[in-house]
Structure formats: structure tokens, C-alpha cells
C-alpha positions in Angstrom: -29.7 9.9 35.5 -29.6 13.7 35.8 -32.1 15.7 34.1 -30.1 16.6 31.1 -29.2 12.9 30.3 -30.8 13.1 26.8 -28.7 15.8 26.0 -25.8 15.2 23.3 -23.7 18.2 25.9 -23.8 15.8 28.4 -23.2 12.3 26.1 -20.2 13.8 25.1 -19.3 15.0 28.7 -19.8 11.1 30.2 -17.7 9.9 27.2 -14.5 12.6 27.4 -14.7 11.2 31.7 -14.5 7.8 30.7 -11.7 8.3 28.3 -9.6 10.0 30.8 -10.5 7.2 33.0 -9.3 4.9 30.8 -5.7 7.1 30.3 -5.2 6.9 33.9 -5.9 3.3 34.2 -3.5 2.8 31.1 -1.1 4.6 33.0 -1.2 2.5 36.3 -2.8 5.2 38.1 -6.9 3.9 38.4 -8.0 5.9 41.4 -10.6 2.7 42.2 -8.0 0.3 43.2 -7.0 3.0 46.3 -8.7 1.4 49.4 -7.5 4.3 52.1 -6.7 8.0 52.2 -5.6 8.7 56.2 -8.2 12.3 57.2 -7.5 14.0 59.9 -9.0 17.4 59.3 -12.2 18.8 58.1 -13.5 21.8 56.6 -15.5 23.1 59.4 -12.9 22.3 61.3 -9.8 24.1 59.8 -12.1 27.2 59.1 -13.0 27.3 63.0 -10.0 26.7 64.1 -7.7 28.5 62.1 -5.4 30.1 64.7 -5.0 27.3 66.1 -4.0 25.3 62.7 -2.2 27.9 60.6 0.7 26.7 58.9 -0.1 23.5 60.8 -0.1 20.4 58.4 -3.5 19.0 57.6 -5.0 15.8 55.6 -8.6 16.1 54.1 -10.9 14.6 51.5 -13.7 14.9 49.4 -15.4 16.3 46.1 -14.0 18.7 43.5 -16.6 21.2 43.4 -15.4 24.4 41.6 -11.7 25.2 40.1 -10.0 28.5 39.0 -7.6 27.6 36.5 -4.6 30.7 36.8 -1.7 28.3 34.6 0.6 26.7 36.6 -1.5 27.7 39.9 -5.1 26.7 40.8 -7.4 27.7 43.3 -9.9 24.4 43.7 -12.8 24.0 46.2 -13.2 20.8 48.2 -16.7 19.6 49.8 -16.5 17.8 52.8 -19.4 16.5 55.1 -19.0 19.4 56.9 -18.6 21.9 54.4 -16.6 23.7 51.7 -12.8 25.1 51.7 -10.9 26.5 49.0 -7.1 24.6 48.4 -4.4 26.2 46.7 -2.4 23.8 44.1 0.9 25.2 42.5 3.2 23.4 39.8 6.6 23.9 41.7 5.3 22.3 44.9 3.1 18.9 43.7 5.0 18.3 40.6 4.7 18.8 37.3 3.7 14.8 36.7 1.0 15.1 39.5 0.2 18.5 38.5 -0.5 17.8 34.7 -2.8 14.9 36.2 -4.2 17.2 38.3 -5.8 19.5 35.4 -7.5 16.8 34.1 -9.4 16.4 36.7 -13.3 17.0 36.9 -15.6 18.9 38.8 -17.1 15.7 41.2 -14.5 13.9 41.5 -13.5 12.7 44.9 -9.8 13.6 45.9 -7.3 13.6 48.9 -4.5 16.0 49.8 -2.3 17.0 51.7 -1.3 20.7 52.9 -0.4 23.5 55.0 -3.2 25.9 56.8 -2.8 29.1 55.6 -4.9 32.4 54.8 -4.6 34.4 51.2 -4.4 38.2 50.7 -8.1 38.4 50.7 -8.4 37.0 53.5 -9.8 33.4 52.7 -8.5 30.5 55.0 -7.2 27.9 52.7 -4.8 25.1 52.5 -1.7 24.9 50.3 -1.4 21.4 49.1 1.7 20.0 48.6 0.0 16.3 47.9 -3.2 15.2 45.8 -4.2 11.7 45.1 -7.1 10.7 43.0 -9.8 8.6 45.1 -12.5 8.4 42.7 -13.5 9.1 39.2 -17.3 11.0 38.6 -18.5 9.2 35.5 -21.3 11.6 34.9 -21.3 15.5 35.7 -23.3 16.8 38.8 -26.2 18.9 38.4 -25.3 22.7 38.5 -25.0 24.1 41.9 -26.3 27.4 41.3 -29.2 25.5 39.8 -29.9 22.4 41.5 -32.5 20.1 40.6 -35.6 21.2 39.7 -37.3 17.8 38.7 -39.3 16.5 42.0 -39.0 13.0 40.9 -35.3 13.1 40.3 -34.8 15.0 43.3 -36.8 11.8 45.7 -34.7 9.2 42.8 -31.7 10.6 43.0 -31.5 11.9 46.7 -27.7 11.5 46.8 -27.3 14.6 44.1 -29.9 17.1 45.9 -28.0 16.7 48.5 -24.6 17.9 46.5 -26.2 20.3 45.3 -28.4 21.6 48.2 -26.0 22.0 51.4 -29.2 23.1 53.6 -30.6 19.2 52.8 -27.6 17.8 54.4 -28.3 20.3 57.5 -32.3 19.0 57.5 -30.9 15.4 57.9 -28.6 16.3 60.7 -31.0 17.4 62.3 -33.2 14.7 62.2 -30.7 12.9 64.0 -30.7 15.4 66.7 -34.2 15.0 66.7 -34.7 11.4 67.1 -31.3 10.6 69.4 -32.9 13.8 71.8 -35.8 12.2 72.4 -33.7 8.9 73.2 -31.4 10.6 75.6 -34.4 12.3 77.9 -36.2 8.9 77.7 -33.0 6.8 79.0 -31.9 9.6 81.5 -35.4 8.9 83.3 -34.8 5.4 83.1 -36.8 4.1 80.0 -35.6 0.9 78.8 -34.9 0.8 75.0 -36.6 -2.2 73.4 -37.0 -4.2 70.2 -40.2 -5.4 69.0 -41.2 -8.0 65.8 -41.7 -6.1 62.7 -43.9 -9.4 61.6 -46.9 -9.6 63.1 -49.6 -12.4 63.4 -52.4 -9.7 64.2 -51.9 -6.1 63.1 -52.3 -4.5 66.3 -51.8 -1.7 68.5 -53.8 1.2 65.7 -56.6 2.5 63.6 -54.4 1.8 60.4 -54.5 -0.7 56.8 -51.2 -3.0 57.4 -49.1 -4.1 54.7 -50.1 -7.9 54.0 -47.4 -10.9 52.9 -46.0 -14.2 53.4 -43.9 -16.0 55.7 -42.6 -18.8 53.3 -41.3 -20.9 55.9 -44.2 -21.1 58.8 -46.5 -21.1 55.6 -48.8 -18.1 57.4 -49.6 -15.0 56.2 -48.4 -12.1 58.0 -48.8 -8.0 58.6 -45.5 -5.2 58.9 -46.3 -3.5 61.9 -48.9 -0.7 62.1 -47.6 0.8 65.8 -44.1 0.5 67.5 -44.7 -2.3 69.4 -47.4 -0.9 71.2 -48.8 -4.7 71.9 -45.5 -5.8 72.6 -44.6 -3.7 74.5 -47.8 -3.8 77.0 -46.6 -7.2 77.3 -43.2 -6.0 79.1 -45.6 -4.1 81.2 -46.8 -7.5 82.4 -43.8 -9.2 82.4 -42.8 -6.3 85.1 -40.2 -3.7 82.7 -41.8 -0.1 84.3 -40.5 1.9 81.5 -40.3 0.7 77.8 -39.5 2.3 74.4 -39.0 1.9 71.1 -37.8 3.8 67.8 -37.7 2.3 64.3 -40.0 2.0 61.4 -43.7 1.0 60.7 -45.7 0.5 57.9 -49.6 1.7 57.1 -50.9 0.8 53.5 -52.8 4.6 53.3 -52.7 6.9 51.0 -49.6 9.5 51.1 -49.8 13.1 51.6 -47.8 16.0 52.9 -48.4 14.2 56.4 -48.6 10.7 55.5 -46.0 8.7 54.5 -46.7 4.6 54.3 -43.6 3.5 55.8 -41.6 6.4 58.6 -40.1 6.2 61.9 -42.3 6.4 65.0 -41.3 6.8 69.0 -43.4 4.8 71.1 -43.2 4.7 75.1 -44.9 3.0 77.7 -44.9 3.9 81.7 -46.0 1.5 84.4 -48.4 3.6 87.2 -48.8 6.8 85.1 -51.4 8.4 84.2 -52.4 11.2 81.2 -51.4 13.5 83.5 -48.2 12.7 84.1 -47.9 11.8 80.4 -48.6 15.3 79.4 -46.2 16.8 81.8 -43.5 14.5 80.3 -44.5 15.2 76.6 -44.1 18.6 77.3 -40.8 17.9 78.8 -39.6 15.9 75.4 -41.2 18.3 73.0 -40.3 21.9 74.6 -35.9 20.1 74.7 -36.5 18.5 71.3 -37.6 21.6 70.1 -34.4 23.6 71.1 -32.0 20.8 70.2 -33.4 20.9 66.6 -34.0 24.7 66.2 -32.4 26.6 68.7 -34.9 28.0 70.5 -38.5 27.6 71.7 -40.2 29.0 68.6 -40.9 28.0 64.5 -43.6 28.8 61.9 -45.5 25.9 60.9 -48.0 25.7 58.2 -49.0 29.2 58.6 -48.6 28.6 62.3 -46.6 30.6 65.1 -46.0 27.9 67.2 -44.3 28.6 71.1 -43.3 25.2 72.4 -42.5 27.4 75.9 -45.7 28.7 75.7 -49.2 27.5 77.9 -50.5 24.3 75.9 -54.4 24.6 75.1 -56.8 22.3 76.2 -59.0 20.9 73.5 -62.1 19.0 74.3 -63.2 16.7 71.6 -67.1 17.2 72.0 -67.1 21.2 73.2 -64.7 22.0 70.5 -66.4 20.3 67.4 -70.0 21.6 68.6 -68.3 25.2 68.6 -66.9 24.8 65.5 -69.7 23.2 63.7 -73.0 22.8 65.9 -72.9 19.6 65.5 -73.4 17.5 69.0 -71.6 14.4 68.6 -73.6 12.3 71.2 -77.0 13.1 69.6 -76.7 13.3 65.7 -76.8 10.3 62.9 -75.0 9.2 60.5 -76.7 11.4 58.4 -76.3 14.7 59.9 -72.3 13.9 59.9 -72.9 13.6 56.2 -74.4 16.5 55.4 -72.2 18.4 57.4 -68.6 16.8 56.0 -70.6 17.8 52.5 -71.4 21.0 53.7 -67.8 21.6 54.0 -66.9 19.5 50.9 -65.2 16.9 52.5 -64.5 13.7 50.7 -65.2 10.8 52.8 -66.0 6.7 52.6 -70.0 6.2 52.6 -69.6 2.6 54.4 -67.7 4.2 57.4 -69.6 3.5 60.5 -70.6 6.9 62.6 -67.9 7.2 64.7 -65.0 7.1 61.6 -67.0 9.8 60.1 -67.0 12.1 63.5 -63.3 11.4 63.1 -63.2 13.0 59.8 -65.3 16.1 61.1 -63.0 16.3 63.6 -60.0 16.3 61.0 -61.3 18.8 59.5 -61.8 21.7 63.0 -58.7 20.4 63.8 -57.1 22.4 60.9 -57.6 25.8 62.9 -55.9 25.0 66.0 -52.4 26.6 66.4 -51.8 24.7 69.6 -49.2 23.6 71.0 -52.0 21.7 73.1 -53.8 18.6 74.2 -56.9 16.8 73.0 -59.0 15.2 75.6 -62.5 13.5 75.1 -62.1 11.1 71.9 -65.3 8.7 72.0 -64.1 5.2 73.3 -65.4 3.6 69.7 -62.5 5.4 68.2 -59.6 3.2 69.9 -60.3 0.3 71.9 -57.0 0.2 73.7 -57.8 3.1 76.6 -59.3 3.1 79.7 -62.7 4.8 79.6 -63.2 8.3 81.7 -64.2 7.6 85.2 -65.9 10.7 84.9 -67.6 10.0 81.3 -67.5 6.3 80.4 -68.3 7.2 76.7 -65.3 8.7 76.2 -61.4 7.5 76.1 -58.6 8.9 79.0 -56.7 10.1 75.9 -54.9 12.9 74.7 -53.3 13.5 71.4 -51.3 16.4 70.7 -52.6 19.1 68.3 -49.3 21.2 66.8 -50.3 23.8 63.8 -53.9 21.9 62.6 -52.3 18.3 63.2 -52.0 15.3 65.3 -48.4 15.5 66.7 -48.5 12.7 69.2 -51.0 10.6 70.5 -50.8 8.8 74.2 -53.4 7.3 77.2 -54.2 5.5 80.3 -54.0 1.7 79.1 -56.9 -0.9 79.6 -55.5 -3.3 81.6 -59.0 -5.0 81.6 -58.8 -8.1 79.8 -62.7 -8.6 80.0 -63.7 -5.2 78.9 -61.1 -5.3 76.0 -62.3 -8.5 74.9 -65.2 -7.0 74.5 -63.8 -4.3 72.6 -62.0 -6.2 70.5 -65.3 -7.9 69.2 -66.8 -4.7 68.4 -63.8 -3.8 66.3 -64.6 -7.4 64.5 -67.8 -6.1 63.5 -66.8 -3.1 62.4 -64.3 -4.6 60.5 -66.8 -7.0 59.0 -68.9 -3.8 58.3 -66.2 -2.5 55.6 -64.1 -0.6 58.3 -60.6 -1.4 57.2 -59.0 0.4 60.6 -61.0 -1.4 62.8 -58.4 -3.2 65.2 -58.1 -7.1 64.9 -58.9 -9.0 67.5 -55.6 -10.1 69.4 -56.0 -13.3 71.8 -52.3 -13.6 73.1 -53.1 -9.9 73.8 -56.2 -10.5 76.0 -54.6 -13.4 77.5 -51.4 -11.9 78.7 -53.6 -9.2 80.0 -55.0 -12.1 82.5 -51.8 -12.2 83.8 -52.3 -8.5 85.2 -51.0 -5.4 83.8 -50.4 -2.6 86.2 -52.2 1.0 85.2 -49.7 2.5 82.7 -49.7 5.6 80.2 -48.5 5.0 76.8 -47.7 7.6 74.0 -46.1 7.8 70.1 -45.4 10.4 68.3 -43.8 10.2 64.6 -41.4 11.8 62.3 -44.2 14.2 61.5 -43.7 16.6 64.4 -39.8 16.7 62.6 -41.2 17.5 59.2 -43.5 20.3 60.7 -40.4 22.2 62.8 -39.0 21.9 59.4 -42.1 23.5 57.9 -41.8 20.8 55.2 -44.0 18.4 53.1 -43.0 14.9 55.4 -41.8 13.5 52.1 -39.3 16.2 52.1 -37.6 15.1 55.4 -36.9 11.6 54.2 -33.6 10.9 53.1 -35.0 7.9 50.2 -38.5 8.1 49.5 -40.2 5.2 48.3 -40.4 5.5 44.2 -42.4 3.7 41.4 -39.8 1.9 39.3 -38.1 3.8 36.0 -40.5 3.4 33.2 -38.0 0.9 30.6 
């Protein structure tokens, strides 16, 4: 309920609505047995095209949001999906029966009219209704509008009301589907198949990530909720001989939640048969610089503190150079030890039972806070993900790149082992991580490692998230999602 549901104001307020909906029901008039109102117009639309429409005849719905009461004349306001417009209602020309009806009615209640286009003396485009049915009853009053909610965890709750009340929210989500249907556009124009991949998996492949455990009642196995977009999956329609591959839906990682994390968000994976990092980044940069302009406009937003220029030269970051500079610590000749000290030095919270290499990855988490980018990491140490190809130049270290965007990961892609010998190997030195207290380590998939016997061509793979969205938004991620996940209402 809305933050002031304890108050006797707003007892009293539910009770006189439900009494009038009772009187209208009484009367044969219950605005929830109407199953259609016929909309041909919209706000946005009548207020953009008003030369076009004036004195034109128009049909439009939605809520009651504000009314000026002048007798037997009213000035009303009427939200829309796209926006607000202010309708004229006089006695003489909807009737005095409908009219009378019509003063009852409450701010949130859903309506439809009927009207002509017009403009007042001041100026304001409007339409004169000459019709006005009522389509739904609001039990309960809506939060102020000058006010809004203030509450954060009736804000995530009750999503549907910070959106009434906060018109830019609705903007944020359309938005987000400019985002995401952008990126599937470019991808399909240059021939990527769009694929579907199982949510349940046997083995909880394809990432460094804790998956979300259950039951499958009728095989009588337990089973993980996917930690990557089909990224082993999706190798496999490598082998089967699909070129280009992707995917866009939701995946699940039991972590903690943050302004970055969230444990259950929408991810873009892709995969591209005889490509390489190069030609990976030279695509990204393709997706990310349009995306960018789709969703904002232009080649520029602040992020985090951040002036980012998506049109700008992306950096080049090298994992080992850039974390010696930042912290003089070489990667390749320290101990566990020295990572410790230096992650305390800079009062960094961390596991004590992660293995060397995890704890590098936190150091590096924590230089990578200063980088503006946009740019490319290059360099990550193979132990890190066992799913690359190793450097021909430097076998320690993966062909990877992830992109760095205002001190965070924005994307991460490489040059996929197609090995099935050297990821077998792999894959048992993830076990023993695992069995060390590492709860990333990767699981050790055997259908994976046998399809890859089959032959898998050289390929590049990348994801990226609905992070990058939440940080052109300059936004906690949690912000950008239309229903958080909630604890359950305490009884």
C-alpha cells in the first residue's frame, strides 16, 4: 500500500471510493463489466499534430490525473502512455446525467472520451469532450505527484505507482527497449542468428559465477539457472556449423547485489565463427558507439563521475603493465601474501580461502575504478577463465578483452578454445579450485569437451549486460529494473 496507508486521511479516502463504487454499481453503471473503449488518438500525438487534428474528432483513454472544477465546466487532465493533455468537459454538451457522474469521479481513475481537437485562449491544445465513459474505478488514492514517493522499498514494491508519479521512469524504460532491440537490429543486419538456449542446466557453465541451485521433480536431478547466455550452448551451434549466434534473455548469479550487481538481469551474448579479438573489438565498437546514440542522442554521457565519449579513441589497458603502475605489485612474481597485504593496504575486503589468482582479480577490481575508458582490457591471466585461447605471444595469459566504461566491466568477449584436450585440462584445474573453497570455479562440463571433439572452428565470443544501460543512465542497476526482486511484506 502507499506510504500513508496507516493514515485515518487515507482510510476514509479508500472508504468514500468504494462507496461511490458501490452507487454506480447500484445504478447499473459498474465501470468493470466494460471490456472495450475503441483509441484512436494519443496525447503525444494530438499535441504534435495539432494543425493537422484541430477540430478533427478524436478517441483517447487513460487516468484522471488533475481536475479544475469551474461549476458546470471542468478542465481535467488525462495521462496517457505517452503523456498528459488537458480535456475540456461542459454540462450542456455531455449531459447533465453523465455530467453529475462525472464529478464524482476521482483523481486515478481510468476514463475514455470522446471529443473535438481544439486550442483555449491561453493557448493550451485541448480536447472538448462531448462523451466520457468510466473504465475503471481507483480504490485507493495515488501518491502526490508533486511529491512522489520517497520510500525506496515502496518505490522497487510498488513500481507501478513511481511510475505514475515519475513520468521520466516511464522515459528510462523506453529506453531500455531501445537499448536492447538496437543491439538486436545491428546483430541481425550482419547476419547473426537469434537463438534460444535452456535456462536449466545440468552443469553451470559458460562463467566465474555461484548459480542458483533447485530441483527437477520429474527427471529427479538437481539442476542450476543459467550463469551465462548460453555461452556453452551456443559454442555447440558453432560446431554444429551456425557462423553467427546470439542470444538475449535473463540469467541468474546467487552473489551479492550492489549498485552493479543484480542476481537475476538480462545479458547479450554473441558468438562469431573465424573471428578473432580483433575483429570483436572493431564490432563492439560498432554496437556500443550506435547503441549509444539510439539511447541518448549523441556520442556522449556522464557516468559515475565519468565523461565518457563513445566516439572517442578507446584506451588500451594491459592487465599486468597497468596493475604494476597502479600498485607495484608484479602479478607474475608475488604470493599470496603480498596480494594480501596490498588489498589491506587499500582496505579491501576479500575471502581468505580464495586461491592467488581470485585475489589478483580483486586488486584488479579495485585499479579498475580509475579508468574513464571507453577502452579494452587485454592480458587477463588464463587461471582466470578457462574458456579462451591462450596468447600465442604469452601463453600465461588469455586472448581476452573486457570492456572498461567509467571504472567498470562493460562487456567481456575472446578467442574461443576450440581445444578439447587443453580444456579438459582446464576444466580439471577449475575442479580443484573448486574443491579448494572457490565457489566460481567453472564445473567441469563433459558434453562440452566432447562436442568440442567434433571440431569447433576459431570463433570470438562476447556479452555484455544491462549494466552498460544502467551506467548511460548514470543509475544504481537496481534503478533500471522495471520489478526488482523484494523480500516478502512482513505479516
Amino acid at each position: 500500500m502507499p506510504e500513508n496507508e496507516n493514515n485515518n486521511d487515507f482510510t476514509e479516502q479508500v472508504q468514500i471510493r468504494r462507496d461511490k463504487l458501490a452507487e454506480l454499481t447500484a445504478e447499473g453503471n459498474n465501470p468493470y463489466l466494460i471490456t472495450k473503449f475503441e483509441v484512436d488518438s494519443s496525447a503525444i500525438e494530438i499535441l504534435e499534430n495539432f494543425e493537422e487534428l484541430e477540430g478533427e474528432e478524436v478517441k483517447i483513454a487513460g487516468r484522471l490525473m488533475s481536475r479544475r472544477d469551474m461549476g458546470k465546466a471542468n478542465f481535467i487532465n488525462v495521462e496517457d502512455f505517452s503523456g498528459n493533455i488537458q480535456v475540456y468537459v461542459k454540462i450542456d454538451d455531455v449531459g447533465e446525467e453523465k455530467f453529475n457522474r462525472f464529478k464524482k469521479w476521482d483523481i486515478g481513475d481510468i476514463i475514455g472520451l470522446c471529443g473535438k481537437v481544439f486550442k483555449t485562449k491561453r493557448g493550451e491544445i485541448s480536447v472538448h469532450a462531448y462523451s466520457m465513459d468510466l473504465l475503471s474505478k481507483s480504490l485507493n488514492p495515488l501518491p502526490e505527484k508533486f511529491h512522489g514517493l520517497k520510500d525506496t522499498d515502496i518505490k522497487y514494491r510498488q513500481r507501478y505507482l513511481d511510475i505514475i508519479a515519475n513520468g521520466d521512469l516511464k522515459d528510462l524504460f523506453v529506453k531500455k527497449q531501445i537499448f536492447w532491440n538496437t543491439m538486436r537490429n545491428i546483430l541481425s543486419e550482419k547476419g547473426f542468428l537469434e537463438v534460444e538456449t535452456p535456462v536449466l542446466e545440468i552443469n553451470s557453465g559458460g562463467a566465474a559465477a555461484t548459480p542458483f541451485k533447485t530441483h527437477h521433480n520429474a527427471l529427479d536431478i538437481d539442476v542450476f539457472l543459467r550463469i551465462s547466455m548460453g555461452e556453452l550452448w551456443q559454442k555447440k551451434l558453432l560446431v554444429a556449423g551456425f557462423n553467427k549466434t546470439f542470444e538475449i534473455g535473463r540469467q541468474f548469479r546467487n552473489e551479492g547485489m550492489s549498485s552493479e550487481h543484480l542476481q537475476d538481469y538480462t545479458q547479450l551474448e554473441f558468438y562469431w565463427a573465424y573471428a578473432d579479438c580483433e575483429d570483436g573489438m572493431e564490432l563492439v565498437k560498432e554496437l556500443y558507439r550506435k547503441v549509444t546514440k539510439a539511447v541518448t542522442g549523441g556520442s556522449k554521457f556522464v557516468s559515475h563521475g565519468f565523461d565518457v565519449d563513445m566516439d572517442g579513441e578507446w584506451a588500451i589497458y594491459d592487465f599486468e603493465s597497468i596493475i604494476k603502475a597502479k600498485t607495484g605489485v608484479d602479478i607474475y612474481s608475488a604470493d599470496t601474501a603480498q596480494i594480501k597485504a596490498k588489498l589491506d593496504e587499500f582496505k579491501v575486503a576479500y575471502e581468505p580461502k580464495l586461491s592467488y589468482w581470485r585475489l589478483v582479480d580483486v586488486l584488479w577490481k579495485v585499479v579498475r575504478k580509475d579508468l574513464a575508458g571507453p577502452g579494452f582490457l587485454v592480458g587477463q591471466p588464463i587461471e582466470l577463465n578457462p574458456l579462451p585461447k591462450r596468447r600465442r605471444d604469452d601463453p600465461r595469459k588469455a586472448d581476452q578483452i573486457q570492456v572498461i566504461i567509467a571504472g567498470s566491466e562493460m562487456g567481456n568477449g575472446y578467442a574461443e578454445l576450440n581445444d578439447p584436450l587443453d580444456l579438459e585440462q582446464r576444466f580439471k584445474e577449475q575442479r580443484l579450485m573448486g574443491e579448494a573453497g572457490d565457489a566460481e570455479a567453472h564445473s567441469h562440463d563433459r558434453d562440452f569437451v566432447e562436442a568440442l571433439q567434433y571440431g569447433m572452428p576459431p570463433a570470438f565470443g562476447f556479452g555484455v549486460s544491462e549494466r552498460l544501460f544502467s551506467f548511460m543512465m548514470d543509475k544504481p542497476i537496481r534503478e533500471c529494473v522495471l520489478f526488482p526482486l523484494m523480500k516478502p511484506r512482513e505479516v
